[in-house]
C-alpha angles and dihedrals in degrees: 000000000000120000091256097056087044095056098041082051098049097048089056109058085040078065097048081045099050088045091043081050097039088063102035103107085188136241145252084282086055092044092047081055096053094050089046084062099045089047081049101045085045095053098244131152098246088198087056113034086042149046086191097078121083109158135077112278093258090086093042083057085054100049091042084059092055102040090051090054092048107041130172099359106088098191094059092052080054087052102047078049085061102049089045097062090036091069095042094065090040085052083048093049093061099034079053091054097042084047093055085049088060089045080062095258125161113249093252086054090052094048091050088050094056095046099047090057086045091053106036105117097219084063089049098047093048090048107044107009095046107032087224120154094202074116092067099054087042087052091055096051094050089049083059095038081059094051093046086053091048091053093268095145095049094032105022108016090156091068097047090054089037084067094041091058095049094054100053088044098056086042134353096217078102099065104101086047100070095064084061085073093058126107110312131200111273081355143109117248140178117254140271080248092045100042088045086052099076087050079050103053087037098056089040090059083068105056102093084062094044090125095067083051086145096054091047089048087046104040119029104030105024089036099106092033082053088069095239089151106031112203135101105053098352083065083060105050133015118220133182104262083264102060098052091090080084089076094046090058091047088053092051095048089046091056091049087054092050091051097052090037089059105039093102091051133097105266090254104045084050096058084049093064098046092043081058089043092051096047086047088052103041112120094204123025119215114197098235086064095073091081084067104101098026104094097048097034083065098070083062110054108192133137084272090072090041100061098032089060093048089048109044085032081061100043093041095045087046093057101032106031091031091231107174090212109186087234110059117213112194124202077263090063104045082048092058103051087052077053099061092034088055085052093050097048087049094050085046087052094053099037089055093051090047086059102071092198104052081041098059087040083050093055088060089069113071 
C-alpha cells in the first residue's frame, strides 16, 4: 500500500471512529467513570467511597481531568472518553508500522499493519462503541516493544522499563507481559532489579490509599477471578466460589507456558501468543477483552486474525451497537476462534523451530 492509499484509508475510518464516537451516550462502565471524577475532584478515596472501581489511581487522576473539563454534560465526558482512546490507537497504528520496520518489513507492509489494526472493527468498537481504555495500556507496551527492538534493553534499558511502567499503571491487563521483557534465550533482557521496577511503581501508586487495602485486593486484583463476568471456561464448567482458584492456577501455569513457549520469538510475536494464552485461560470473558490481540496480531496477518476478528466484530456489535445479524455469534464463539488462533500460532512457533534455517533467521531479530 502506497502513502497515498494509506492516508486516504486512514482518514477515512477516523472518520467512521469520530461519527461511532460521536453517537455513543456511554455505558455503566462510562457512568462508573464519571463517578470515579467526581470521587477524585472531590478528594475521596475511590476505593473506598466505591466497588465500581477496579483500576490504579492513575486512571482515576485521568478521568477526573476530563470530568472536570466536561462537567456536568455527560455526554461530552463520553465524548472526551472517545477521542482519548481514539488517539491512542492512532498513536498504536504508527508505533505498529514503525515496529514492523524494525522486524525488517518493506514500507507498504508497515503501512498495512498499522492500518489493519486502525480499521479492525473489534478496535473500533472498544474504542468508540464501548468507551474501554484497554487501548491506552496496549499503546504503552507497544511503546516499550518498540524500545526493546531499537536496543533499548542493552543501550536504554530505563525507557523500556519506563513503558512498561506506564502500562501497568494505566491498567494492569499488561502485567504478564512484562516478564516477556526478562532475560531471553540468546537475547538480551532486562534484569531481576529492572522487570520487578514496573510491580514496584504499580503497587507504590497505591500507597496513599493503603487504609481501604481490602477494597483495592477485592476489587481491583481478584475482580475477574471473582467470576464477575462468567464465560470462557467458566461457560464450560461450574465450580463452588472456592474452587475457582483452579482456574486461577491454570491460568498461572498457561502463561508460563506461553513465556517459555515464546522465548525464541520476535518480542512481538511473543506477546501475540500470551495475549491468545490469556483469552484461552480466562475463567470469565469480559467483552472488552476481546481488542487484546488485535495490535500486535496485526503484524502477523493469517486466517487466525481473520476469523478472530469476524467473530469477536459480530459478538461485540451485537452487544454494544444492538445489531440483530442474521448469524448470531455468542462470548463462546468469539472464545473459540482466539482458541484456534491460539492452536495455529503454536503450530507456526514449533514448525519454525523444527526448520533450522528460518530459526536461526528468527534469533537476529531481537
Amino acid at each position: 500500500m502506497d502513502r497515498r492509499g494509506f492516508l486516504i484509508l486512514f482518514a477515512l475510518v477516523l472518520v467512521l471512529r469520530l461519527s461511532i464516537a460521536a453517537g455513543f451516550r456511554g455505558n455503566y462502565d462510562s457512568e462508573s467513570f464519571r463517578m470515579v471524577g467526581e470521587l477524585t475532584l472531590s478528594g475521596q478515596n475511590v476505593y473506598a467511597a466505591t466497588e465500581r472501581y477496579n483500576y490504579s489511581p492513575v486512571w482515576a487522576c485521568i478521568v477526573a481531568g476530563l470530568w472536570a473539563l466536561a462537567r456536568p454534560s455527560f455526554s461530552l465526558f463520553v465524548l472526551l472518553l472517545g477521542l482519548l482512546q481514539i488517539g491512542s490507537d492512532a498513536a498504536s497504528a504508527l508505533l505498529l508500522s514503525r515496529i514492523a520496520c524494525r522486524l525488517g518489513r518493506d514500507g507498504d507492509a508497515a503501512r498495512g499493519a498499522a492500518l489493519l489494526f486502525f480499521a479492525n472493527p473489534v478496535s473500533v468498537l472498544a474504542s468508540c462503541a464501548h468507551g474501554q481504555f484497554d487501548g491506552l495500556a496496549i499503546l504503552l507496551l507497544l511503546a516499550a516493544i518498540l524500545s526493546a527492538l531499537d536496543g533499548g534493553i542493552v543501550r536504554r534499558p530505563a525507557r523500556v522499563i519506563a513503558w512498561l511502567s506506564a502500562a501497568l499503571l494505566v491498567k494492569h491487563v499488561t502485567a504478564f507481559h512484562t516478564l516477556l521483557f526478562w532475560r531471553r534465550v540468546r537475547r538480551p533482557g532486562l534484569s531481576d532489579a529492572g522487570i520487578a521496577v514496573p510491580y514496584a511503581v504499580l503497587a507504590a501508586s497505591f500507597l496513599p490509599f493503603a487504609g481501604s487495602w481490602r477494597g483495592i485486593w477485592n476489587n481491583v486484583f481478584v475482580y475477574g477471578a471473582r467470576g464477575a463476568k462468567p464465560g470462557a471456561l467458566l461457560a464450560f464448567v461450574e465450580l463452588p466460589g472456592a474452587a475457582r482458584l483452579a482456574f486461577s492456577a491454570l491460568l498461572v501455569l498457561a502463561v508460563i507456558w506461553a513465556i517459555r513457549e515464546g522465548r525464541d520469538q520476535e518480542l512481538p510475536r511473543a506477546a501475540l501468543l500470551l495475549w491468545l494464552t490469556m483469552l484461552t485461560f480466562l475463567p470469565t470473558y469480559g467483552i472488552q477483552y476481546l481488542v487484546w490481540p488485535i495490535a500486535v496480531g496485526s503484524l502477523y496477518p493469517s486466517w487466525g486474525l481473520g476469523l478472530y476478528s469476524l467473530a469477536a466484530a459480530l459478538f461485540h456489535s451485537a452487544w454494544s451497537l444492538d445489531l440483530a445479524w442474521p448469524v448470531r455469534v455468542s462470548s463462546l464463539g468469539a472464545w473459540l476462534a482466539g482458541v484456534l488462533w491460539l492452536t495455529a500460532e503454536t503450530a507456526r512457533g514449533r514448525r519454525e523451530r523444527s526448520e533450522p534455517t528460518r530459526w536461526v533467521e528468527a534469533q537476529k531479530i531481537p
